[in-house]
Structures are given as structure tokens and as C-alpha cells.
C-alpha positions as CSV (number, residue, x, y, z in Angstrom):
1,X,0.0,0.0,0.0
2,X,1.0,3.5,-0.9
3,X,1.0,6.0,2.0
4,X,0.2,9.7,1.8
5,X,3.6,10.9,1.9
6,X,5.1,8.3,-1.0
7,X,2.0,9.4,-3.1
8,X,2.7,13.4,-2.6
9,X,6.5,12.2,-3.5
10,X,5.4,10.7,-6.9
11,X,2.8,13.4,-7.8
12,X,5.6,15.8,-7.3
13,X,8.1,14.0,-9.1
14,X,5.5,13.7,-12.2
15,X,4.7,17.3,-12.4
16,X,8.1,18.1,-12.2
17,X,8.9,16.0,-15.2
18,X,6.1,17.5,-17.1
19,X,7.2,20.8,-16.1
20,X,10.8,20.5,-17.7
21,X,9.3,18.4,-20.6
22,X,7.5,20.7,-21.5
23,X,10.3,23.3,-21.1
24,X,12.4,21.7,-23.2
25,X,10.3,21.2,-26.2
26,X,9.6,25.2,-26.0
27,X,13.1,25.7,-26.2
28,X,14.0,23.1,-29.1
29,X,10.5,24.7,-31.2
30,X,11.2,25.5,-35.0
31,X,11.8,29.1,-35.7
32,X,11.9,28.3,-39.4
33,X,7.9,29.2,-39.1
34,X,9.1,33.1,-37.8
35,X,11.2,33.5,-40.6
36,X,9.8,35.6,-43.4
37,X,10.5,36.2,-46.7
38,X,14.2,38.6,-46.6
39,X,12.2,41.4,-48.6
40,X,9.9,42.5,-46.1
41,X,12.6,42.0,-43.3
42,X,15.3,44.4,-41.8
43,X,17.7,42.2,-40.7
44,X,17.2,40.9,-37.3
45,X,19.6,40.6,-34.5
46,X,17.9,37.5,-32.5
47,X,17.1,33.9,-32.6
48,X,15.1,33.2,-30.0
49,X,11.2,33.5,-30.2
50,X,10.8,35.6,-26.7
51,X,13.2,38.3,-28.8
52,X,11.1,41.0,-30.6
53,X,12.1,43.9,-32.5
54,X,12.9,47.0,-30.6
55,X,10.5,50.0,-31.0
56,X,13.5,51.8,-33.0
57,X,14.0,49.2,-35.3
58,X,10.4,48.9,-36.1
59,X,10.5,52.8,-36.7
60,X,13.3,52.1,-39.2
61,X,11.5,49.1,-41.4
62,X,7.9,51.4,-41.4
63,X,10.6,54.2,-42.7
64,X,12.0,52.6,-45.2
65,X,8.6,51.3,-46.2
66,X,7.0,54.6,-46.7
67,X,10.5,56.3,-48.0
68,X,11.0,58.5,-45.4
69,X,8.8,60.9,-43.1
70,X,9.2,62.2,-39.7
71,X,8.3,59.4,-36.4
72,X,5.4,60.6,-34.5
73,X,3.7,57.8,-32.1
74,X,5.5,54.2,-32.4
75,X,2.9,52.2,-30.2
76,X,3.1,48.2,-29.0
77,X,0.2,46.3,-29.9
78,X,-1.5,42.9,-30.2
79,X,-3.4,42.6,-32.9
80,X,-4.9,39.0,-33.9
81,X,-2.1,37.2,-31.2
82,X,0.7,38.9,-32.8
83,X,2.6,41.5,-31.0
84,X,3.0,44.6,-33.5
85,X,4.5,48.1,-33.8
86,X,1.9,50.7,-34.5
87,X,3.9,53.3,-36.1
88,X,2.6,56.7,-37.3
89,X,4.2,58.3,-40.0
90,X,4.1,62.3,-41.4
91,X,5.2,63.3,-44.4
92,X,4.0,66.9,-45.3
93,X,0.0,66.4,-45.4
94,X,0.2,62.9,-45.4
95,X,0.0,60.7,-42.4
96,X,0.8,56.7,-42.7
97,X,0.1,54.2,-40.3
98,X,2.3,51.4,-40.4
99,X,2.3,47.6,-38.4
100,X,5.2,46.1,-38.6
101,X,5.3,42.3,-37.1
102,X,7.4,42.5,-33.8
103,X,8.5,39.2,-34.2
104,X,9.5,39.0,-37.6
105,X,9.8,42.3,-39.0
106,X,7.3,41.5,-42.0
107,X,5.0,44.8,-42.7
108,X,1.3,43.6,-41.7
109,X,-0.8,46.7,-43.1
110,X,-0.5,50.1,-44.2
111,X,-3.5,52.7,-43.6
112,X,-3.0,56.2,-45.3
113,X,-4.9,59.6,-44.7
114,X,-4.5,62.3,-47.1
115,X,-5.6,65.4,-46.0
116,X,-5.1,68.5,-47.6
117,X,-3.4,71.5,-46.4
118,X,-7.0,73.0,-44.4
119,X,-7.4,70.2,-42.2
């Protein structure tokens, strides 16, 4: 017969196997499923999947995506389970909202406003 402490041992034992099973599959995962295509990528400085692009270099890949403008609002998002950069873009009367993947780099969507020189 089993007694109560022998039993708490086990369960203990079992979770902490689970526990660094599970662990180590996280940390042997495939990356090759982050990996976008190299034109829509600045390069990227990090391998592992907890690393996400900095709020600079997000500025930099919106940038060079809209050919220039001035930075006004870089914002952290989620947006459908993906962390993103929310960066807002002005270039003389036209203001460009850019996501950029934080993860990846990959440019999700693009939203422009033209307004004229009254507004």
C-alpha cells in the first residue's frame, strides 16, 4: 500500500517532469515558421522566439517602407495574437500608419490619410 507521503513524492516528481518536458520542447521549437520572406525583413539581431524587434527598429523598417517621413507615435500592440508596432508616419500632409510584425519584421498593413493642407 501506498501511503500519503510516498503518493505526494510521486505526484511531485510527475509534475516536475512534465514541467521540464514541457520546457524543453519550447526551447528546441522550430523558428523556421518566424522566418519571413528577406524582402519584407530588416535584418534581425535575435534567434530566439521571446526576442522581438525593438520600437527603433520597427521605426526604421515602417521608414524605409514609406520612403521617409518624420516618427510621431511608435505604439506596442496585439493585434490577432501577434505583438506589433503601431507606427505613425508624417510626411508633409500625409499621415501613414504602419504595423510592422514585432516578431518578424514582416509589414502587416499600411493605412494612409491624405488630407489637404486645411485640415
Amino acid at each position: 500500500m501506498i501511503t500519503k507521503p510516498r503518493l505526494v513524492t510521486i505526484a511531485a516528481s510527475i509534475v516536475a517532469l512534465l514541467f521540464a518536458g514541457g520546457t524543453a520542447l519550447a526551447l528546441t521549437g522550430d523558428d523556421s515558421a518566424r522566418t519571413p520572406s528577406a524582402s519584407s525583413v530588416a535584418p534581425s539581431t535575435s534567434s530566439s522566439a521571446l526576442d522581438l524587434l525593438s520600437a527603433d527598429e520597427a521605426s526604421a523598417i515602417a521608414r524605409g517602407h514609406v520612403d521617409g517621413g518624420q516618427v510621431s507615435e511608435v505604439e506596442r500592440e496585439t493585434e490577432h495574437g501577434r505583438v506589433e508596432w503601431k507606427v505613425r508616419i508624417r510626411d508633409g500632409t500625409q499621415r501613414v500608419e504602419v504595423r510592422v510584425d514585432a516578431a518578424t519584421g514582416a509589414i502587416t498593413r499600411i493605412d494612409t490619410d491624405d488630407r489637404g493642407s486645411d485640415h
